[in-house]
PDB file of N, CA, C and O in Angstrom:
ATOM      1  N   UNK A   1      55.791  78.454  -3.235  1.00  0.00           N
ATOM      2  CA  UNK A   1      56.403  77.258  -3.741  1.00  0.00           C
ATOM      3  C   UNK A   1      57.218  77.622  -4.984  1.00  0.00           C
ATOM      4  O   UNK A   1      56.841  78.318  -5.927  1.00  0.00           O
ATOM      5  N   UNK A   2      58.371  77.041  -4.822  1.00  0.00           N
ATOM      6  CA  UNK A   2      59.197  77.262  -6.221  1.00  0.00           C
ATOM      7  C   UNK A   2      59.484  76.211  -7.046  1.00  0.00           C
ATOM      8  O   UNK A   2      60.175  75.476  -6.341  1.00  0.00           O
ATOM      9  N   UNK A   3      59.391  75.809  -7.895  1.00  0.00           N
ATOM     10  CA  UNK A   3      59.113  75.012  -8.566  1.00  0.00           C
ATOM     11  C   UNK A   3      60.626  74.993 -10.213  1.00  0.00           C
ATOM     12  O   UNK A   3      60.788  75.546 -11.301  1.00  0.00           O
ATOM     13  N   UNK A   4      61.264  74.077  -9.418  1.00  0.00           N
ATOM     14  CA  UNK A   4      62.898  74.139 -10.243  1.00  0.00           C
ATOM     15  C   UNK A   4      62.324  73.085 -11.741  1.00  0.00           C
ATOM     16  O   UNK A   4      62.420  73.744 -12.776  1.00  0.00           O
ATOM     17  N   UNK A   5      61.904  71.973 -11.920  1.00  0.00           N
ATOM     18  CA  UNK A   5      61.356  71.217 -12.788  1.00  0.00           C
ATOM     19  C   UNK A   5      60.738  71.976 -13.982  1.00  0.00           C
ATOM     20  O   UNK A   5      59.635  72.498 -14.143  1.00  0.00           O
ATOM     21  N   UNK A   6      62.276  71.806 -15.082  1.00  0.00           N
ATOM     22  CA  UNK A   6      61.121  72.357 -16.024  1.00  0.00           C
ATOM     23  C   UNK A   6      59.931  71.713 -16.903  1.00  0.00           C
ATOM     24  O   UNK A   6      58.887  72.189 -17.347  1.00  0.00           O
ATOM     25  N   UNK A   7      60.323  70.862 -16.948  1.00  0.00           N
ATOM     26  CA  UNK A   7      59.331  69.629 -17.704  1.00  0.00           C
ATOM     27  C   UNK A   7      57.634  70.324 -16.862  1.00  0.00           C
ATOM     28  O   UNK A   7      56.628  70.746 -17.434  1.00  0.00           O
ATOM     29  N   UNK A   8      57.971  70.169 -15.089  1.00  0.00           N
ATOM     30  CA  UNK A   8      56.838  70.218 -14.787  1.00  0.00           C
ATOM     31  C   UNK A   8      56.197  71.438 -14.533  1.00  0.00           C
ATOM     32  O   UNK A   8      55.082  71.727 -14.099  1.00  0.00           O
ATOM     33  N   UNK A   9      57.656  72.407 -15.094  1.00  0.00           N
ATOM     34  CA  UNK A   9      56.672  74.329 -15.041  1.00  0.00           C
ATOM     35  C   UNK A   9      55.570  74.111 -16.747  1.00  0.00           C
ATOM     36  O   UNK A   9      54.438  74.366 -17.156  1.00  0.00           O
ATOM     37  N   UNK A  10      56.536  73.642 -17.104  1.00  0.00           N
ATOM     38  CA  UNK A  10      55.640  73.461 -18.886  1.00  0.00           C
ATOM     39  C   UNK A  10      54.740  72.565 -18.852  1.00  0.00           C
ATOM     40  O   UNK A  10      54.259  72.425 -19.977  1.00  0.00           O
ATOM     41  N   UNK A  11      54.174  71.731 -17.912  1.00  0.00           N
ATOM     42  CA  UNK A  11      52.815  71.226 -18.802  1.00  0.00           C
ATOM     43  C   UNK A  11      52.391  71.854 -17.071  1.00  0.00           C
ATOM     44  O   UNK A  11      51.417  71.205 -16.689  1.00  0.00           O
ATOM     45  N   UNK A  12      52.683  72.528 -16.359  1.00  0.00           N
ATOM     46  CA  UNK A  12      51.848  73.181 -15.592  1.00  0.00           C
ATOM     47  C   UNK A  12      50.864  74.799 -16.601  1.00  0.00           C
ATOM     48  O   UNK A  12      49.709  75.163 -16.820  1.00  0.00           O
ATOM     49  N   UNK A  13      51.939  75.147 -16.829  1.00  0.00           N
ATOM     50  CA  UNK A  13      51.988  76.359 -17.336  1.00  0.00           C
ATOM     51  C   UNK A  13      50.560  75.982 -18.375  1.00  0.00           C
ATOM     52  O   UNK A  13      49.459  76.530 -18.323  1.00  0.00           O
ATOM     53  N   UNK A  14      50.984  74.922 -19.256  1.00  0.00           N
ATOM     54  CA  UNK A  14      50.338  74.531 -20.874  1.00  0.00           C
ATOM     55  C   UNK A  14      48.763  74.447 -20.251  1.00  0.00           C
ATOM     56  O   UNK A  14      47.721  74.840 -20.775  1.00  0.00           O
ATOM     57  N   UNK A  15      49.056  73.541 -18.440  1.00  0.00           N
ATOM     58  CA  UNK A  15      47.454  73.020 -18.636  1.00  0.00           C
ATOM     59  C   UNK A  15      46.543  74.649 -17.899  1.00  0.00           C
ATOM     60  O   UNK A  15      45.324  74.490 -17.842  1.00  0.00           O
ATOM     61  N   UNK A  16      46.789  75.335 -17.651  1.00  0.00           N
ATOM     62  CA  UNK A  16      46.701  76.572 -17.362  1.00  0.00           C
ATOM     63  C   UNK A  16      46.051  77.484 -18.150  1.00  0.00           C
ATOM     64  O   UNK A  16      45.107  78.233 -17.900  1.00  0.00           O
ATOM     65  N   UNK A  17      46.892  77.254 -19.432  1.00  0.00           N
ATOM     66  CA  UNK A  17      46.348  78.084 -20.766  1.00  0.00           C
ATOM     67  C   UNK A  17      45.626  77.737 -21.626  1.00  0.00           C
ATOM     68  O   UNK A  17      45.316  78.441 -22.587  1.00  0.00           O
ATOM     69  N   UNK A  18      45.211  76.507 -21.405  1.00  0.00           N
ATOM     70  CA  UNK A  18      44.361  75.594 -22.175  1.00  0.00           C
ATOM     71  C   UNK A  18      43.198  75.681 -21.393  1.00  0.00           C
ATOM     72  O   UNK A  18      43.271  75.431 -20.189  1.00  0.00           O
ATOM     73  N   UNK A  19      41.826  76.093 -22.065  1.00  0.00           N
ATOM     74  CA  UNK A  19      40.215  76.395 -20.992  1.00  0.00           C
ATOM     75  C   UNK A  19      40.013  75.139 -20.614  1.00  0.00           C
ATOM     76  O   UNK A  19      39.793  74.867 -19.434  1.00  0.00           O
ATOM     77  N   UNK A  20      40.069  74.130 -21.662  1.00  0.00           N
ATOM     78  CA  UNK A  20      39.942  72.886 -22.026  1.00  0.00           C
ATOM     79  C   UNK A  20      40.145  71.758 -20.975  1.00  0.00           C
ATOM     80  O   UNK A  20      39.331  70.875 -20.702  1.00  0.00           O
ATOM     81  N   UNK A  21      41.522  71.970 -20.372  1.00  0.00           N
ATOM     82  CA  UNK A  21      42.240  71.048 -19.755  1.00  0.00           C
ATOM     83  C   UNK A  21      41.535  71.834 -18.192  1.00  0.00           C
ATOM     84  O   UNK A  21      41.136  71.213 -17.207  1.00  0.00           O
ATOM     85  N   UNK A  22      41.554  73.433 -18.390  1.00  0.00           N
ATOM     86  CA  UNK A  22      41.219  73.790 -16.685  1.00  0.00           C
ATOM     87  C   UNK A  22      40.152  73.402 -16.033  1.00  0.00           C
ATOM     88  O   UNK A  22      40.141  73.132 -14.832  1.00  0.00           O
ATOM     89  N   UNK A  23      38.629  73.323 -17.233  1.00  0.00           N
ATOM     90  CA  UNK A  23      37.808  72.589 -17.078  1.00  0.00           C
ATOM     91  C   UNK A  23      37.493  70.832 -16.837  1.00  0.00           C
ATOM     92  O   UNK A  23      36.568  70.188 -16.343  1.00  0.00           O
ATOM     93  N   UNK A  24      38.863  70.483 -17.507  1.00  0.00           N
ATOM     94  CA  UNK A  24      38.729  68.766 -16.842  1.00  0.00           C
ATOM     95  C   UNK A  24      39.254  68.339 -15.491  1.00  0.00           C
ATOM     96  O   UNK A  24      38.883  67.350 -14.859  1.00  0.00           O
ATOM     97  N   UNK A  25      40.373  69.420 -15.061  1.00  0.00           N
ATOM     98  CA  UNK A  25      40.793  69.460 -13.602  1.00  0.00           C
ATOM     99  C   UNK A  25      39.747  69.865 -12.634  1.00  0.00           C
ATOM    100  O   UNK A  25      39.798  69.364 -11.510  1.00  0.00           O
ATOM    101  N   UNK A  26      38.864  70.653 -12.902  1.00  0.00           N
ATOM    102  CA  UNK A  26      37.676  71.070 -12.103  1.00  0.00           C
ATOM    103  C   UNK A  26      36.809  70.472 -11.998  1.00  0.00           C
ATOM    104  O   UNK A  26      36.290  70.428 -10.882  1.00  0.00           O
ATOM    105  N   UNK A  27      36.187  69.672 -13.169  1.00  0.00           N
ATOM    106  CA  UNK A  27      35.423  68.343 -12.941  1.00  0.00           C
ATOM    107  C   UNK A  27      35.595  67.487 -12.068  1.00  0.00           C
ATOM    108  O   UNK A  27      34.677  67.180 -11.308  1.00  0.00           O
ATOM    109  N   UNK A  28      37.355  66.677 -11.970  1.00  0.00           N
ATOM    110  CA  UNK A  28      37.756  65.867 -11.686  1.00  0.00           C
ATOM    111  C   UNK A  28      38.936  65.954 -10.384  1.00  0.00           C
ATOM    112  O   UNK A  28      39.858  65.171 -10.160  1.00  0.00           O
ATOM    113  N   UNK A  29      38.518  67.268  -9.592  1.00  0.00           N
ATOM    114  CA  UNK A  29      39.682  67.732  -8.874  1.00  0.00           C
ATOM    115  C   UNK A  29      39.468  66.560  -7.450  1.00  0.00           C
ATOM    116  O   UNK A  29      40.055  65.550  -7.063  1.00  0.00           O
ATOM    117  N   UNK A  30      38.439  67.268  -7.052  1.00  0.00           N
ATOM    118  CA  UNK A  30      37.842  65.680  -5.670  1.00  0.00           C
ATOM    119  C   UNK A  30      37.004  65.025  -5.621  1.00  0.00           C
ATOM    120  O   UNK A  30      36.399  64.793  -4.574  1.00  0.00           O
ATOM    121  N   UNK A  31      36.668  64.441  -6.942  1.00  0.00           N
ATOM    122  CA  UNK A  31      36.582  63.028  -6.801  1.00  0.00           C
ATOM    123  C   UNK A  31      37.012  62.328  -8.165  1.00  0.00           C
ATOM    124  O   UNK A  31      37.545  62.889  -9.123  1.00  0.00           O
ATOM    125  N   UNK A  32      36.680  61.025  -8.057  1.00  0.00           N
ATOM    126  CA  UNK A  32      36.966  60.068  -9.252  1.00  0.00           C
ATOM    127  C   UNK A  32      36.431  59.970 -10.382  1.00  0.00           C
ATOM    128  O   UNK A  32      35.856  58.886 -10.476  1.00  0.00           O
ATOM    129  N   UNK A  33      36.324  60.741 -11.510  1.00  0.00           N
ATOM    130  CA  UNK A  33      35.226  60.352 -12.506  1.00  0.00           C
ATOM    131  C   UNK A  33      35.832  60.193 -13.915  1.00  0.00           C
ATOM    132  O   UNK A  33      36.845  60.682 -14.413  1.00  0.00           O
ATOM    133  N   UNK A  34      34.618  59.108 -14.545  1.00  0.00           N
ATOM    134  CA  UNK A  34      35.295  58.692 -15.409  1.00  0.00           C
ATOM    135  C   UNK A  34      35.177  59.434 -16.813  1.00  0.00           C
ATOM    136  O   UNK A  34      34.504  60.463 -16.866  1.00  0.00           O
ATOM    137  N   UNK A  35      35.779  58.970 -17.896  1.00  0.00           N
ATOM    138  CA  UNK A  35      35.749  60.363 -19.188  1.00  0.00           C
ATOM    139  C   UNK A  35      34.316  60.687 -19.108  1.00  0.00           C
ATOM    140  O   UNK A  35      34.013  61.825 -18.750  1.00  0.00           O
ATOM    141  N   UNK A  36      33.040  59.510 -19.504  1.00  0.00           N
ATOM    142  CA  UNK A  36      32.327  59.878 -19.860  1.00  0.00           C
ATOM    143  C   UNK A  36      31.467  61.332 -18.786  1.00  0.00           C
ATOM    144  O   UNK A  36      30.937  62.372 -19.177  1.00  0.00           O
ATOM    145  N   UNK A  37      31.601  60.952 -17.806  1.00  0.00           N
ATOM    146  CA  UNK A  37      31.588  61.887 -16.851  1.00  0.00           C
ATOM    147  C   UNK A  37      31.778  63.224 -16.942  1.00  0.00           C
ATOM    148  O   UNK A  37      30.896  63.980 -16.537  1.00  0.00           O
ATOM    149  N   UNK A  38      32.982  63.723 -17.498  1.00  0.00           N
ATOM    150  CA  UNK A  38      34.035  64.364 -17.347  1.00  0.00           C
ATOM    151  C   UNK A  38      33.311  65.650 -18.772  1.00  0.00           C
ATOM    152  O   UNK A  38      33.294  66.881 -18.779  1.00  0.00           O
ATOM    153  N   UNK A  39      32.756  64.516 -19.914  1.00  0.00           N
ATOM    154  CA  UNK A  39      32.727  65.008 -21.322  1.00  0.00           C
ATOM    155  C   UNK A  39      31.152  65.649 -20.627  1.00  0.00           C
ATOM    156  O   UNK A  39      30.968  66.866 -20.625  1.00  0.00           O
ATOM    157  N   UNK A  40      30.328  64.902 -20.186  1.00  0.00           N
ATOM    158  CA  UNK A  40      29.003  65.773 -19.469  1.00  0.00           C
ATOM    159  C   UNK A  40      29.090  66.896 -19.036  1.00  0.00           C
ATOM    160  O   UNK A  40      28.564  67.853 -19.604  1.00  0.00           O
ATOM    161  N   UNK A  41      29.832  66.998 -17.851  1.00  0.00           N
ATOM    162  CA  UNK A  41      29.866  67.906 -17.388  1.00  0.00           C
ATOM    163  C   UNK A  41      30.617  69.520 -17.589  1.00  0.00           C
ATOM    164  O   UNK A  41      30.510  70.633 -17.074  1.00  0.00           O
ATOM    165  N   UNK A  42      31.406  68.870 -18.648  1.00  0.00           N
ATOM    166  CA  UNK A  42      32.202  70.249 -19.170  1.00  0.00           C
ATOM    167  C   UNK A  42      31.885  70.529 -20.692  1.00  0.00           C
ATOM    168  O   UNK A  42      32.376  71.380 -21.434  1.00  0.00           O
ATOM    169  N   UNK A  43      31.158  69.804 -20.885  1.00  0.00           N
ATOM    170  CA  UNK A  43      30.562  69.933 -22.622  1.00  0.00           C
ATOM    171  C   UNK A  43      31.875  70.024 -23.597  1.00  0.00           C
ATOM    172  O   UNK A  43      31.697  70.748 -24.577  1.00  0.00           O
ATOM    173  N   UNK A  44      33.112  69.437 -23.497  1.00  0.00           N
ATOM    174  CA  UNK A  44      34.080  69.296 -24.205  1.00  0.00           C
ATOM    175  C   UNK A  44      33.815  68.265 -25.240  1.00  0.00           C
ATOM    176  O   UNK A  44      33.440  67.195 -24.761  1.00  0.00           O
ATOM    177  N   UNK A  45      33.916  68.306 -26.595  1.00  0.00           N
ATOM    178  CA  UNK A  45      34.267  66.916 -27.265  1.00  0.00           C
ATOM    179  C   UNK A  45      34.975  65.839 -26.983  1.00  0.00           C
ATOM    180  O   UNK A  45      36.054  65.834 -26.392  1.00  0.00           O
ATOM    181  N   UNK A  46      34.259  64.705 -27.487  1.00  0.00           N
ATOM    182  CA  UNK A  46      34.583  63.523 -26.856  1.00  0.00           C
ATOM    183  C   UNK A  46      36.387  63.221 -27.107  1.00  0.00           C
ATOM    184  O   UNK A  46      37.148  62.812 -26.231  1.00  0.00           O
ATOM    185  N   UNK A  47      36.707  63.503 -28.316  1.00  0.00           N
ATOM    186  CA  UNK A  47      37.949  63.616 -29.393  1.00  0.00           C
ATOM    187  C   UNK A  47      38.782  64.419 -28.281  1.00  0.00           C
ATOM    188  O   UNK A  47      39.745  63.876 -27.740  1.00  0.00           O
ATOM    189  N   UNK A  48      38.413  65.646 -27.971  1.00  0.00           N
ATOM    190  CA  UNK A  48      39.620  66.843 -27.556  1.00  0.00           C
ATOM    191  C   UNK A  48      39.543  66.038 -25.822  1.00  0.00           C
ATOM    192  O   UNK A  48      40.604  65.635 -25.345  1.00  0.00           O
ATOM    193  N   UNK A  49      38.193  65.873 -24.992  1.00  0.00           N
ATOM    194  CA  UNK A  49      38.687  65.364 -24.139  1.00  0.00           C
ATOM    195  C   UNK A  49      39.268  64.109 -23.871  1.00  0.00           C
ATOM    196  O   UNK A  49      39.735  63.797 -22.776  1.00  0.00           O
ATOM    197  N   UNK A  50      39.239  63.364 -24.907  1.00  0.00           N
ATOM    198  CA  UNK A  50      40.005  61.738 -24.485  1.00  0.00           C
ATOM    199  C   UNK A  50      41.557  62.350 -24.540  1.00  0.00           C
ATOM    200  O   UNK A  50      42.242  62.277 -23.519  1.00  0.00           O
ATOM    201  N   UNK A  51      42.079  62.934 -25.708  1.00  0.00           N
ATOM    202  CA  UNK A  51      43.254  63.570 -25.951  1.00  0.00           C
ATOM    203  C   UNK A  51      43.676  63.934 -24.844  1.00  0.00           C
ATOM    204  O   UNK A  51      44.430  63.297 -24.108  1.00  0.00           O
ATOM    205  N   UNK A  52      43.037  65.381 -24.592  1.00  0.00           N
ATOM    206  CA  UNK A  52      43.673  66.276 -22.956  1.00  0.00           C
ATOM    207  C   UNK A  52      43.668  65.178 -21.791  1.00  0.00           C
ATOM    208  O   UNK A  52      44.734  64.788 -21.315  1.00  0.00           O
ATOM    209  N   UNK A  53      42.630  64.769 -21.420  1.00  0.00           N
ATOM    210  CA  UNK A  53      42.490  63.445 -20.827  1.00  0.00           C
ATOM    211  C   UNK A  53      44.035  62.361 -20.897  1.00  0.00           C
ATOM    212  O   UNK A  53      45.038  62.759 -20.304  1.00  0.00           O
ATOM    213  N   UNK A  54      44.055  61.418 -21.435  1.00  0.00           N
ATOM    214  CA  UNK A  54      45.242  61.083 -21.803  1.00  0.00           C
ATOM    215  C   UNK A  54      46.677  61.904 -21.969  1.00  0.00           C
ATOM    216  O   UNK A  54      47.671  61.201 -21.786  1.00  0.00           O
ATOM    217  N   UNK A  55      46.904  63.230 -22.274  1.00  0.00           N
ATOM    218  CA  UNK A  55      47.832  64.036 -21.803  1.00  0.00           C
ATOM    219  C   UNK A  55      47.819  64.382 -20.360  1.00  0.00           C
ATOM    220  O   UNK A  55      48.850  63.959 -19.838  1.00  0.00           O
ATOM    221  N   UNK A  56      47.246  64.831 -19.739  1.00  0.00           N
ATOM    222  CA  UNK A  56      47.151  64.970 -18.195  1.00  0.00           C
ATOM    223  C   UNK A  56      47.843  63.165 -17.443  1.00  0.00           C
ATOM    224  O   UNK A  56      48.692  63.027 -16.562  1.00  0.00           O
ATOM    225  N   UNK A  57      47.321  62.408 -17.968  1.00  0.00           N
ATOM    226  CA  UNK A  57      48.129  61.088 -17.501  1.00  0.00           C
ATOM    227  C   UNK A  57      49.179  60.372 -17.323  1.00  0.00           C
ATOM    228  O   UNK A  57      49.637  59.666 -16.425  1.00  0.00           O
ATOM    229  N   UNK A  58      49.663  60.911 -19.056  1.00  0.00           N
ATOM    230  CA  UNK A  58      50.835  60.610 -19.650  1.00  0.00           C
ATOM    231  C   UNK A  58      51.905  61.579 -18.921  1.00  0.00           C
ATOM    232  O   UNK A  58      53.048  61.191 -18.678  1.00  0.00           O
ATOM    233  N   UNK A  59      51.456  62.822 -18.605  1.00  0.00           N
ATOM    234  CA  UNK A  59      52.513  63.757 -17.282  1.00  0.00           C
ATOM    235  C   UNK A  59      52.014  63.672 -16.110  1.00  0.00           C
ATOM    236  O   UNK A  59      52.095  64.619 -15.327  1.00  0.00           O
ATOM    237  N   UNK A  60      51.507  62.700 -15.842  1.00  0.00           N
ATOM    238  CA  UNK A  60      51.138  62.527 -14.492  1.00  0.00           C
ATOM    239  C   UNK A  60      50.412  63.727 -13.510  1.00  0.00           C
ATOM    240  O   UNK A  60      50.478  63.932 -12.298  1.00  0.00           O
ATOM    241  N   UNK A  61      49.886  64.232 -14.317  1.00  0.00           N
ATOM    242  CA  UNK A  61      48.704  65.373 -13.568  1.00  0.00           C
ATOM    243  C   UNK A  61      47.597  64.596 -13.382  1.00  0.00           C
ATOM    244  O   UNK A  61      46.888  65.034 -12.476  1.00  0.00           O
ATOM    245  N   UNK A  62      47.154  63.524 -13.948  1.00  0.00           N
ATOM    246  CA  UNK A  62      45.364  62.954 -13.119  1.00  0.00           C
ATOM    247  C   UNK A  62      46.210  61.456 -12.905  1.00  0.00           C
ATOM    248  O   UNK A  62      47.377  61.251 -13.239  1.00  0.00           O
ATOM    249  N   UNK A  63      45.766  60.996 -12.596  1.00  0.00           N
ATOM    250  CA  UNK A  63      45.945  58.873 -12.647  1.00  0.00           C
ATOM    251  C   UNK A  63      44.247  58.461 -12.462  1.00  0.00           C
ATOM    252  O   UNK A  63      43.182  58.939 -12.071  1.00  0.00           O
ATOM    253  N   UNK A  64      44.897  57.106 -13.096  1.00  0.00           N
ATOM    254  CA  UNK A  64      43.566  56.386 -13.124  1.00  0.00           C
ATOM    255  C   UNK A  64      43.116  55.612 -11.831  1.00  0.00           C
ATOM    256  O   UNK A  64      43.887  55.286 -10.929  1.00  0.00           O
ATOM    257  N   UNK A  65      41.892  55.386 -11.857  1.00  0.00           N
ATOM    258  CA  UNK A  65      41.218  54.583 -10.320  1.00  0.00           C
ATOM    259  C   UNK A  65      40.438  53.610 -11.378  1.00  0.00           C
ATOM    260  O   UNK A  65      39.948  53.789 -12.493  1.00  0.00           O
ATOM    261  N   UNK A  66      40.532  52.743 -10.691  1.00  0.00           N
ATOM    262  CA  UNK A  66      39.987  51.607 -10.900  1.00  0.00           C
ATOM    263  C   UNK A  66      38.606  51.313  -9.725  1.00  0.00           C
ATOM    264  O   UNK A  66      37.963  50.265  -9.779  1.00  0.00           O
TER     265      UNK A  66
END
């Protein structure tokens, strides 16, 4: 896959290099869970994961379920 978007090589790239963010994609890859969830299972702070959390959204790498 080649991937022309740079916006979306850079927060690919960013969430990659960040342990932080690779661990909230792995939590949350198949299925739905919510922060508090998310902060359990990856032992991240509540602070850094609402942040990464909310960045992953704001570029449209996770969405929310209701």
């Amino acid at each position: 896959m080649i991937i022309k978007n740079d916006r979306l090589k850079c927060a690919i790239l960013t969430a990659l290099a960040d342990t932080d963010l690779q661990k909230i994609l792995d939590a949350a890859i198949y299925q739905s869970k919510s922060g508090n969830q998310i902060i359990k299972e990856t032992n991240i702070s509540h602070t850094s994961a609402y942040g990464k959390i909310k960045w992953l959204v704001g570029d449209r790498k996770i969405t929310y379920s209701r």
